[in-house]
ROTORVEX-520452 format. One record per residue (C-alpha): residue in one letter; chain; y, z, x; residue number from 1. Coordinates in pm, 1 decimal. Last residue first. Example, Ala and Ser with C-alpha at 12.3 -4.5 7.8 and 13.67 -1.06 7.14 Angstrom:
! residues 2
aa, ch, north, up, east, i
s, A, -106.0, 714.0, 1367.0, 2
a, A, -450.0, 780.0, 1230.0, 1
END
This chain:
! residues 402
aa, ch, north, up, east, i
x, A, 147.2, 392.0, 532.2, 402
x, A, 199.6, 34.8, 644.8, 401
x, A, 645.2, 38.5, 760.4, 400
x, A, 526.5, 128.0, 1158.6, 399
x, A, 389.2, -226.0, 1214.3, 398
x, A, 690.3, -408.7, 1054.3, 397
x, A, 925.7, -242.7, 1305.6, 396
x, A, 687.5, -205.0, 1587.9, 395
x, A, 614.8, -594.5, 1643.2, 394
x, A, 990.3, -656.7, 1755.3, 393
x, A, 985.3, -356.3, 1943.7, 392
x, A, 669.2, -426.5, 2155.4, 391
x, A, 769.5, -804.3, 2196.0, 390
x, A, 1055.9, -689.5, 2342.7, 389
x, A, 909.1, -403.2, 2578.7, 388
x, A, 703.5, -700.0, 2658.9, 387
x, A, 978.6, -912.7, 2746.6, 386
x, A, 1147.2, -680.8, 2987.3, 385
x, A, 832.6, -606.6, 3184.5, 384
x, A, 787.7, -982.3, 3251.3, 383
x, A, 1139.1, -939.8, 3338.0, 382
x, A, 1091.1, -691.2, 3541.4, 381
x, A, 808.8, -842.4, 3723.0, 380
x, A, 1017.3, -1203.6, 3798.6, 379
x, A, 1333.4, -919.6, 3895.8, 378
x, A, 1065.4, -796.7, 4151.1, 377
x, A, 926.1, -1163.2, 4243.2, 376
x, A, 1322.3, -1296.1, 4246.2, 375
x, A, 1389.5, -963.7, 4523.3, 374
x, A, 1101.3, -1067.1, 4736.1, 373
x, A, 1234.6, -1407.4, 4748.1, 372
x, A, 1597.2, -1340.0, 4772.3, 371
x, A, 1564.2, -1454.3, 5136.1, 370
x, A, 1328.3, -1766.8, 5086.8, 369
x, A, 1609.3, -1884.4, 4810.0, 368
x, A, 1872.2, -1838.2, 5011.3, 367
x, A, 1681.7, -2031.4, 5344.8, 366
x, A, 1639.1, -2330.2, 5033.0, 365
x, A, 1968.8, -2356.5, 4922.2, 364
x, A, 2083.6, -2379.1, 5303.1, 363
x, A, 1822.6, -2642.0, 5405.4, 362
x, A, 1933.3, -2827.0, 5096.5, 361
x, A, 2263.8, -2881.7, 5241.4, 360
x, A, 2574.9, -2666.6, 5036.9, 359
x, A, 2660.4, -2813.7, 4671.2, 358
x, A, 3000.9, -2755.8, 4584.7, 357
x, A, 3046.5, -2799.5, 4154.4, 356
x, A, 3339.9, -2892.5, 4030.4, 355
x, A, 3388.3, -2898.6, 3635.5, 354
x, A, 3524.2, -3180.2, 3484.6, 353
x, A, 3191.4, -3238.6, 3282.6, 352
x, A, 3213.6, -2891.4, 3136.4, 351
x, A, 3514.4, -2961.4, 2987.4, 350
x, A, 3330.3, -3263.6, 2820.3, 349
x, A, 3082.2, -3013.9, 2661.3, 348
x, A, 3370.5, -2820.5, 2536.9, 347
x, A, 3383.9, -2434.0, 2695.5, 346
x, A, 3404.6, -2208.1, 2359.2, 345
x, A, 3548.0, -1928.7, 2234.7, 344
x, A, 3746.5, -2120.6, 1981.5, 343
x, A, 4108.5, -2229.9, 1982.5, 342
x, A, 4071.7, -2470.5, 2355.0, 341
x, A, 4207.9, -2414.5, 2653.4, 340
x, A, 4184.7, -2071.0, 2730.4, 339
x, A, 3779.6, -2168.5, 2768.1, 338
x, A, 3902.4, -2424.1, 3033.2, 337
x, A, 4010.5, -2117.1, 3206.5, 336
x, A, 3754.4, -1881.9, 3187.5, 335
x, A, 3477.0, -2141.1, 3273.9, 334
x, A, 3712.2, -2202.3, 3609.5, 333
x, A, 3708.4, -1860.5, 3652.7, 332
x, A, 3325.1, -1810.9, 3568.9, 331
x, A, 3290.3, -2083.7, 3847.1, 330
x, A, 3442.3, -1880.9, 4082.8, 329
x, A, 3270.4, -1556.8, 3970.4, 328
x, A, 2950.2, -1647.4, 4060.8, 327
x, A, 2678.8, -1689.7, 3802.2, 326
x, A, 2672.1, -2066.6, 3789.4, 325
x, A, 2630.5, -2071.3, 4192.7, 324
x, A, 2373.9, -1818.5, 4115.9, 323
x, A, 2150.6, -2030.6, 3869.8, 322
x, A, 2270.5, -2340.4, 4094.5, 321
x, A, 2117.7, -2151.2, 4443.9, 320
x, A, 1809.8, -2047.6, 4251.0, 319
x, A, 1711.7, -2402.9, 4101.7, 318
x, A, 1758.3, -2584.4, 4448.3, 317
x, A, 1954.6, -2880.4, 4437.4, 316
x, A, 1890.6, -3240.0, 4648.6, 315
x, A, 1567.5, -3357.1, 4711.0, 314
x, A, 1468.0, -3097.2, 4368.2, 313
x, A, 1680.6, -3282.1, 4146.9, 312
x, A, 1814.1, -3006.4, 3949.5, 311
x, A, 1815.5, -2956.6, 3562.4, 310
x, A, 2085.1, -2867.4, 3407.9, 309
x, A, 2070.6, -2713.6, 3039.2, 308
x, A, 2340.9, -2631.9, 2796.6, 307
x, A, 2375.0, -2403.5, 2551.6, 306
x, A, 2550.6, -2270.4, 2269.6, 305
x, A, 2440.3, -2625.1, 2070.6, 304
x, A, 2052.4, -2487.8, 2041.7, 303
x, A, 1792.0, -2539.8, 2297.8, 302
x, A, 1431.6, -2643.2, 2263.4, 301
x, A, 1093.3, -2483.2, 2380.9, 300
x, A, 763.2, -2588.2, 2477.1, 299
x, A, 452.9, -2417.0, 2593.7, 298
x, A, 677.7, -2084.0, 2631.9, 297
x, A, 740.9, -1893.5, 2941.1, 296
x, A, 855.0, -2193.7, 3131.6, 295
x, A, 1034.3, -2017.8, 3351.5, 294
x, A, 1431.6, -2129.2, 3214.1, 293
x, A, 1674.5, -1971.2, 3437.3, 292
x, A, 1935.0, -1785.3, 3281.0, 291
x, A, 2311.2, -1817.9, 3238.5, 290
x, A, 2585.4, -1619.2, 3042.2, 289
x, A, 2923.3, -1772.6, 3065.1, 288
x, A, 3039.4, -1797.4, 2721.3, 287
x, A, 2881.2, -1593.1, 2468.3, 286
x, A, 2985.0, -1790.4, 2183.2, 285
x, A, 2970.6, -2132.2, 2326.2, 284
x, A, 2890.9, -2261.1, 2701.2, 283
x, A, 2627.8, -2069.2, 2750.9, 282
x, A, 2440.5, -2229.1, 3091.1, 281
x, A, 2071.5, -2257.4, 3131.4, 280
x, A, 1907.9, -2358.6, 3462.6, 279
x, A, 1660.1, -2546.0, 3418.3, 278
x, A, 1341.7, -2438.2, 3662.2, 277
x, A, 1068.7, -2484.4, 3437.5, 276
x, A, 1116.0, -2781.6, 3106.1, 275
x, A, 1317.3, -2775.6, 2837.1, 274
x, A, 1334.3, -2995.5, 2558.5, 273
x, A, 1727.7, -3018.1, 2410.0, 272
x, A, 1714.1, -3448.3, 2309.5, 271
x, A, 1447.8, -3631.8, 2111.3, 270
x, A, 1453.5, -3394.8, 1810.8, 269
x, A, 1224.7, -3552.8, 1547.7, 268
x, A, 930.2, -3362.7, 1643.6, 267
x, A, 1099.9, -3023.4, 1644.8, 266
x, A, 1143.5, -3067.4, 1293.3, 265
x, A, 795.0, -3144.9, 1184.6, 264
x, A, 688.7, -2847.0, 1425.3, 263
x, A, 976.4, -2592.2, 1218.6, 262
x, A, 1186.5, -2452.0, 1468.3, 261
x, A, 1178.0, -2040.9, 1545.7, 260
x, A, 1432.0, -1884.5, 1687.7, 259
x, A, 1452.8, -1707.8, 2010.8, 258
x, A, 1602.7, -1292.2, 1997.2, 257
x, A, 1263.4, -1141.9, 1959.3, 256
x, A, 1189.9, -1360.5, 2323.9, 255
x, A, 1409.9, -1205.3, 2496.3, 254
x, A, 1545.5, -1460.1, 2747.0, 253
x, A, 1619.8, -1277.3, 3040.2, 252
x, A, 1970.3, -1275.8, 3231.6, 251
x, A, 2062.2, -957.4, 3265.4, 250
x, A, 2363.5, -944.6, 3037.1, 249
x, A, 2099.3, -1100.7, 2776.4, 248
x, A, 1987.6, -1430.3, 2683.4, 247
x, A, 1858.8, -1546.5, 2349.2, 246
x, A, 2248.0, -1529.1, 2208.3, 245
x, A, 2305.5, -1832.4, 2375.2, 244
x, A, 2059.8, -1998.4, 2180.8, 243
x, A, 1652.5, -2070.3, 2279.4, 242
x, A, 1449.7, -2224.2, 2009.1, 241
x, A, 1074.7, -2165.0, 2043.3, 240
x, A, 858.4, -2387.9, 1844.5, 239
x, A, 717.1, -2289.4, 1506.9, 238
x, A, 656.0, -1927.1, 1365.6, 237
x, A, 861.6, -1686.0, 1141.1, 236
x, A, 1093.9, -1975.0, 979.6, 235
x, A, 1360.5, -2216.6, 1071.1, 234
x, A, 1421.9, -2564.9, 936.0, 233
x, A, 1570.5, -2412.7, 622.6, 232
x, A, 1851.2, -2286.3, 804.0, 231
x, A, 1947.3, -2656.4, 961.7, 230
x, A, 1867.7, -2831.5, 1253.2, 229
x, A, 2096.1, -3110.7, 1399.1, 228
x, A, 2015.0, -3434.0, 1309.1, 227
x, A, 2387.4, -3513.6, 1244.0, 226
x, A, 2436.3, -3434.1, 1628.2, 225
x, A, 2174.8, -3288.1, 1831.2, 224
x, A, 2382.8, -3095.1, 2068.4, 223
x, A, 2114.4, -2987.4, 2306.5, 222
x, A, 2292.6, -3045.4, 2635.4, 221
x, A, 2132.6, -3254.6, 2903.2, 220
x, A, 2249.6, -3300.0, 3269.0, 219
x, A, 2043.4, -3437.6, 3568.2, 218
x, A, 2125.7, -3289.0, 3909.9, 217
x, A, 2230.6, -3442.0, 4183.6, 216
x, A, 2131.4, -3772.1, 4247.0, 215
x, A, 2211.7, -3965.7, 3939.5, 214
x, A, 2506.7, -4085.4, 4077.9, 213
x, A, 2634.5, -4130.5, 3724.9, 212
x, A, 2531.6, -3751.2, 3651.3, 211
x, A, 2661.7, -3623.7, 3944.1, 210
x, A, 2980.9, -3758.2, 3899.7, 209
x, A, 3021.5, -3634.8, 3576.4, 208
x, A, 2889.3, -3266.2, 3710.9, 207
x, A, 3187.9, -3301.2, 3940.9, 206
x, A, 3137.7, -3318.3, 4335.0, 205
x, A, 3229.9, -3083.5, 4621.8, 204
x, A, 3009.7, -3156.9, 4961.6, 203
x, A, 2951.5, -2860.0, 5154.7, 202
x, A, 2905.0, -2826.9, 5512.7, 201
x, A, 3226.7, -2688.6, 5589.2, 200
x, A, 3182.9, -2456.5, 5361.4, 199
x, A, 3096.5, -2127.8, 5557.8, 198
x, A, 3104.2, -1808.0, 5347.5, 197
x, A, 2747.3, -1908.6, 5146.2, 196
x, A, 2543.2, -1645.4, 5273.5, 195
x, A, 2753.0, -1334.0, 5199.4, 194
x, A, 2851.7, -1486.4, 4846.2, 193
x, A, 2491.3, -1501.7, 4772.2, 192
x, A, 2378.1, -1194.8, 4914.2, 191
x, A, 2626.2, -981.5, 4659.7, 190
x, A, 2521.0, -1242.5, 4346.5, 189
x, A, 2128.0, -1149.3, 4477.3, 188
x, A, 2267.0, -771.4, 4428.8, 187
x, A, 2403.9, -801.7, 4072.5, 186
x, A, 2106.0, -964.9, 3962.5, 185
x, A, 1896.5, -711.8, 4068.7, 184
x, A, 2127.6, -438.0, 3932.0, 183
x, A, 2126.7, -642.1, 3639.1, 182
x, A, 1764.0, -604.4, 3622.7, 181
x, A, 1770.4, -209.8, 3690.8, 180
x, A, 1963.9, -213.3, 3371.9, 179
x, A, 1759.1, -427.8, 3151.2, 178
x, A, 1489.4, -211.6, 3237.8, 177
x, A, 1654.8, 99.9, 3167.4, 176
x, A, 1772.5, -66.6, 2825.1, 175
x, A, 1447.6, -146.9, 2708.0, 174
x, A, 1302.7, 207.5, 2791.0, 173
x, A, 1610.4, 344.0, 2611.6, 172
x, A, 1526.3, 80.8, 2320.0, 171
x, A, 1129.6, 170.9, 2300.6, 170
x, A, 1272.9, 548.8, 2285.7, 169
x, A, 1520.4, 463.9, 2015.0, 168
x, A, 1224.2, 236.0, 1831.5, 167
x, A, 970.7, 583.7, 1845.2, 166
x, A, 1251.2, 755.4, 1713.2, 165
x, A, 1364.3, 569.9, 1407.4, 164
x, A, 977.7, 521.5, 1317.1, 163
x, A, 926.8, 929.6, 1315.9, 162
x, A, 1294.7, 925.8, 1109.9, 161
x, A, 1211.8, 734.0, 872.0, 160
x, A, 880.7, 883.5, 804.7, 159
x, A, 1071.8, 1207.6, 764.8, 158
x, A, 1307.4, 1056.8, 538.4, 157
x, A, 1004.7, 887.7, 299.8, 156
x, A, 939.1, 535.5, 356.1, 155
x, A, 1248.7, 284.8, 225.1, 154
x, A, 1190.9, -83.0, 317.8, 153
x, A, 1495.7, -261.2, 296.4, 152
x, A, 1587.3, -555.2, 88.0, 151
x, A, 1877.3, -734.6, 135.5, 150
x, A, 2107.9, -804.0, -175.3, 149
x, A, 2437.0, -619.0, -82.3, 148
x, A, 2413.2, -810.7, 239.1, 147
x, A, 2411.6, -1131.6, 95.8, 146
x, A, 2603.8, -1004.4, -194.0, 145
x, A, 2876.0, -924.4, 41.0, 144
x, A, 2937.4, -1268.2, 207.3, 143
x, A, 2821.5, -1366.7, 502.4, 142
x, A, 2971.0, -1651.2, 631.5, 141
x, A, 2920.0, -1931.6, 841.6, 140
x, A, 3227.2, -2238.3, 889.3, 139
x, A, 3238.2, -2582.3, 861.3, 138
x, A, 2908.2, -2660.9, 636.4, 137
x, A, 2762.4, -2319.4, 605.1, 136
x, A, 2486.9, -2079.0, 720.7, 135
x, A, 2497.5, -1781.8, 654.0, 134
x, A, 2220.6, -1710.7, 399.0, 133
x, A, 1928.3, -1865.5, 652.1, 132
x, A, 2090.9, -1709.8, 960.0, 131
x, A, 2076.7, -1386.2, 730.7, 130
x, A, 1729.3, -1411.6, 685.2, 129
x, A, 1660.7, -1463.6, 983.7, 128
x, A, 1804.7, -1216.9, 1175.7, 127
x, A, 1692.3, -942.4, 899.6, 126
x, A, 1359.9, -1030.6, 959.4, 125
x, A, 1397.6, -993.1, 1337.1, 124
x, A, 1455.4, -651.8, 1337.6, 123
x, A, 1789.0, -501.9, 1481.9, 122
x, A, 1992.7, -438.7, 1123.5, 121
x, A, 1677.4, -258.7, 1038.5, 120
x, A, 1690.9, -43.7, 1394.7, 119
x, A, 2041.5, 79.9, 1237.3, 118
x, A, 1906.0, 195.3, 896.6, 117
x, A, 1634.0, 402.5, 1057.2, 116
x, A, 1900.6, 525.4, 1297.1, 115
x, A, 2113.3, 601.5, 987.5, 114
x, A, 1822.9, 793.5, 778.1, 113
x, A, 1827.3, 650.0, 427.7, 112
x, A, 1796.3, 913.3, 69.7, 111
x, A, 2070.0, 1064.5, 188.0, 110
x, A, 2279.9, 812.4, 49.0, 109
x, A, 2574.4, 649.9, 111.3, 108
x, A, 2521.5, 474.7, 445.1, 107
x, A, 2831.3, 274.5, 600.8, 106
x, A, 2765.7, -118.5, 602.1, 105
x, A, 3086.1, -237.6, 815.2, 104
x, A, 3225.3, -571.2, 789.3, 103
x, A, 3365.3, -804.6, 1094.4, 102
x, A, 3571.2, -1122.3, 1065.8, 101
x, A, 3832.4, -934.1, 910.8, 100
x, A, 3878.5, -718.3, 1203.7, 99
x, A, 3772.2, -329.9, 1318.3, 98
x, A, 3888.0, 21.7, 1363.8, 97
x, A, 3928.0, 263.7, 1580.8, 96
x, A, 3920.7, 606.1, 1660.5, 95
x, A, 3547.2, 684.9, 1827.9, 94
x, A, 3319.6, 962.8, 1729.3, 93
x, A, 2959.1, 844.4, 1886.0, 92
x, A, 2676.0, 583.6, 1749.4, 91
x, A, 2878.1, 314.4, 1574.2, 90
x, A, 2590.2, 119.6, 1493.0, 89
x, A, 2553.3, -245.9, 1617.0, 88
x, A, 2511.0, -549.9, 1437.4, 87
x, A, 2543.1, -957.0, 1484.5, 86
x, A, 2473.3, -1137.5, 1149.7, 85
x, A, 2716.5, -1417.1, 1256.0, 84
x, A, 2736.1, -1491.5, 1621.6, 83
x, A, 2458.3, -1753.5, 1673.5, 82
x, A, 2527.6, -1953.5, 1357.5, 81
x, A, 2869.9, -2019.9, 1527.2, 80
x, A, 3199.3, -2102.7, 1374.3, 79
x, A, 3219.5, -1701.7, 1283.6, 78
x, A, 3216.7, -1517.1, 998.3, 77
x, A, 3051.3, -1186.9, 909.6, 76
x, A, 2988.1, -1007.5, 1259.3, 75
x, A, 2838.2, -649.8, 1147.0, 74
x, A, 2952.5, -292.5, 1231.3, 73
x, A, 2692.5, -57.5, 1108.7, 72
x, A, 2853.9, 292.4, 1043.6, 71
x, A, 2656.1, 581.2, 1138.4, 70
x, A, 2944.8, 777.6, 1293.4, 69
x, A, 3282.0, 674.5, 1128.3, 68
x, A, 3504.3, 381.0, 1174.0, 67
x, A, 3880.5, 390.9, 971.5, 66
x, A, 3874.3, 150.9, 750.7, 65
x, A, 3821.5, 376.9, 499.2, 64
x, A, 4136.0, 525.4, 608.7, 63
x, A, 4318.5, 253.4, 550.2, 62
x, A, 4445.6, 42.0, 858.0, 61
x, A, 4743.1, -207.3, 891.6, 60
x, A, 4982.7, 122.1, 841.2, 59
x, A, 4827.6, 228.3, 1172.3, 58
x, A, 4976.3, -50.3, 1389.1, 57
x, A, 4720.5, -269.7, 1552.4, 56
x, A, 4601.5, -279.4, 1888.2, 55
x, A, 4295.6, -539.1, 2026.4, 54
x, A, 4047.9, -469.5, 2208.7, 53
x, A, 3826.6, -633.2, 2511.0, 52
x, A, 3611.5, -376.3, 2659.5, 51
x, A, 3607.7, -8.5, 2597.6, 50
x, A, 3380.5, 40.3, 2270.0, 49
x, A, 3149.4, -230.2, 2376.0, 48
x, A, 2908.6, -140.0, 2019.6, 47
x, A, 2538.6, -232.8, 2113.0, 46
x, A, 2264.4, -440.9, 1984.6, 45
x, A, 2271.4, -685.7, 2220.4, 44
x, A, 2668.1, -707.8, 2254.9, 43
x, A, 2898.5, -650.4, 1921.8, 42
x, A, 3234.5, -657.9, 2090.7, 41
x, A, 3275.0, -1002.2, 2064.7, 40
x, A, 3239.3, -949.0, 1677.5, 39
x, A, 3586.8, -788.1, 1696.8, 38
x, A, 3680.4, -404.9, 1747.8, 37
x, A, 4028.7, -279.7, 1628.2, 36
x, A, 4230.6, -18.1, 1810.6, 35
x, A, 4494.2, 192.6, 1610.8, 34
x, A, 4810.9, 168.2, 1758.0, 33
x, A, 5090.9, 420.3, 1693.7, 32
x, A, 5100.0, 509.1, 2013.4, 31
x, A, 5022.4, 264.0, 2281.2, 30
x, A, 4728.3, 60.8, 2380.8, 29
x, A, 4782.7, -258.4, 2539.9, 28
x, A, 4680.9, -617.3, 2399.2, 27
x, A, 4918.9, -598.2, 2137.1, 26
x, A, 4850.7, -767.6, 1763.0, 25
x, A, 5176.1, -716.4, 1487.0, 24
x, A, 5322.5, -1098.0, 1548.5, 23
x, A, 4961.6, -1234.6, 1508.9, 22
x, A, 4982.9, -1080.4, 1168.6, 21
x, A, 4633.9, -816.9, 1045.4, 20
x, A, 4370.4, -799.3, 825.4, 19
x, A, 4128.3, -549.7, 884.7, 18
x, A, 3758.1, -524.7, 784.2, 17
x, A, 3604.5, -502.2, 478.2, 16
x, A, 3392.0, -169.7, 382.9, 15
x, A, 3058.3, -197.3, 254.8, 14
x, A, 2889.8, 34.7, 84.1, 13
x, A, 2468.5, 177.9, 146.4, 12
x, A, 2159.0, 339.0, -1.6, 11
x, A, 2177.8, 118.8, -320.1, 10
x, A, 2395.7, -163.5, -195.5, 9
x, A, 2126.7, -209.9, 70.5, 8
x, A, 1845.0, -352.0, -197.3, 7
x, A, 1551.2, -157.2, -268.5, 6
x, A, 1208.6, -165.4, -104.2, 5
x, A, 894.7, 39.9, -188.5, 4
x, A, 643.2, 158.1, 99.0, 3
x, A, 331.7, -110.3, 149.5, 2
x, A, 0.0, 0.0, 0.0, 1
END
């Protein structure tokens, strides 16, 4: 017998977010400001709380709009399908507030527990279905019957709160690893600016110019035009499709965070197939995140938020562009063609401007023999990474059979 479900509205409100004038917005705190979170501020599952606000003045904000402990903070529009349905739980006392774009689910009743409630706004079943409600022609949306209308699972409180804590010690155990991988990460980046000082060896060339040379790299993106999928097309098994907001700070590719495409679907898409060693770049949503592609699934596509780049081996090492993307140069240069444009977004012919400075091969290669020992650790973390992933996204739905 499975426990009894009832819609959100009846164990939770929502609250909308702020609406505010250009003219009122500061970047700097100061009295009389109220600070407002945005859905960049919803990361993995976690509230940034310190990065990236915006100031109001208080008469902007009602007190219900005030955030509270417990609250959900959800992403409700965005021009990306990747963004919207983005949550994270306010989890300490903080004075703020946060945007129209955002909505807040604040429990009502005593009758949920709010970690329980928070790790449901995590599971994969609620990512689908609202990718599947959001979607829209110009812009996504989630409106408030969409959320008003999910249906929860409700065990008893105390069964709530055995499954809330088994998923807050999978997601400390998650987050240890994902922190001793960005160490990892952070320490190759350290060795890679060390070992690539000397440039007068290096050639500089644009991505466009690599591409007509062909003898670079070879560039695809996965913007599949008018063919491009839509929210029916997805569903709880098919072939993997990666989107920015697959990769974490750390650069894995969790694998509860990949989409499923429908086979009959996937067949008609002749561009976005990945193969081992591309080197993925986000160049939409969460701009600037890369990963290298293992080949951890059979097959696998990419979404619009990313693009691929697949070396020539004679000529680019896999490791050297993953870092060279990584480095804070070319995160500049990302930054500023980003500043660009009205959306957070780097346009795919942007990226074709962009210089890239390729060192000899002999040089790629000695980096990638020196970080060796460090790629097989971070290759065993990651491994690591993905089960505690596939652990969590299995535990939900196991731990709700009585």
């Amino acid at each position: 017998m499975k426990w009894q479900t009832v819609p959100v509205a009846e164990i939770a409100k929502q609250v909308r977010g702020v609406s505010y004038d250009k003219s009122q917005v500061s970047s700097n705190p100061n009295q009389g400001l109220i600070p407002i979170l945005r859905a960049g501020n919803i990361q993995d599952g976690s509230l940034l709380l310190n990065h990236d606000l915006v100031f109001v003045p208080e008469s902007c904000v009602s007190s219900q709009q005030l955030l509270r402990l417990g609250d959900i903070v959800i992403a409700a529009s965005s021009g990306s399908l990747d963004v919207v349905g983005k949550a994270a739980q306010v989890e300490r006392q903080w004075q703020g507030s946060f945007g129209a774009f955002c909505k807040v689910v604040r429990p009502t009743s005593d009758r949920i527990d709010p970690r329980y409630l928070h790790h449901y706004f995590q599971s994969s079943g609620y990512r689908r279905k609202v990718s599947s409600l959001a979607a829209g022609a110009n812009i996504n949306n989630l409106k408030n019957e969409h959320i008003d209308d999910l249906e929860i699972p409700l065990p008893p409180p105390e069964e709530q709160r055995r499954i809330a804590a088994i998923l807050d010690k999978a997601d400390r155990l998650a987050s240890l690893q994902a922190r001793a991988s960005i160490i990892g990460k952070e320490w190759v980046g350290s060795v890679f600016s060390e070992y690539f000082t000397d440039s007068e060896s290096y050639i500089e060339i644009s991505i466009e110019e690599a591409l007509e040379s062909q003898m670079l790299l070879l560039h695809k993106d996965g913007n599949h035009g008018s063919s491009y999928p839509r929210a029916e097309d997805f569903g709880a098994d098919g072939v993997p499709f990666i989107s920015a907001k697959s990769i974490v700070d750390s650069g894995a590719i969790l694998d509860s965070l990949v989409a499923r495409l429908s086979e009959e679907k996937a067949q008609s898409l002749r561009i976005g197939w990945l193969e081992p060693g591309d080197v993925l770049l986000a160049h939409n949503a969460s701009v600037g995140k890369t990963a290298l592609y293992e080949g951890q699934y059979q097959r696998a596509l990419i979404g619009t938020s990313l693009t691929a780049f697949r070396p020539n081996p004679n000529h680019l090492n896999s490791h050297y562009l993953l870092h060279y993307l990584s480095s804070p140069s070319f995160q500049s240069s990302l930054a500023a063609d980003m500043s660009q444009t009205t959306r957070n977004q780097v346009p795919i012919t942007a990226q074709r401007r962009l210089a890239l400075r390729i060192p000899p091969l002999s040089k790629q290669e000695e980096f990638a023999a020196r970080v060796m020992s460090a790629d097989r650790l971070s290759g065993k973390r990651r491994q690591s990474f993905r089960c505690i992933d596939a652990l969590r996204k299995s535990l939900f739905g196991a731990l709700l059979s009585p």
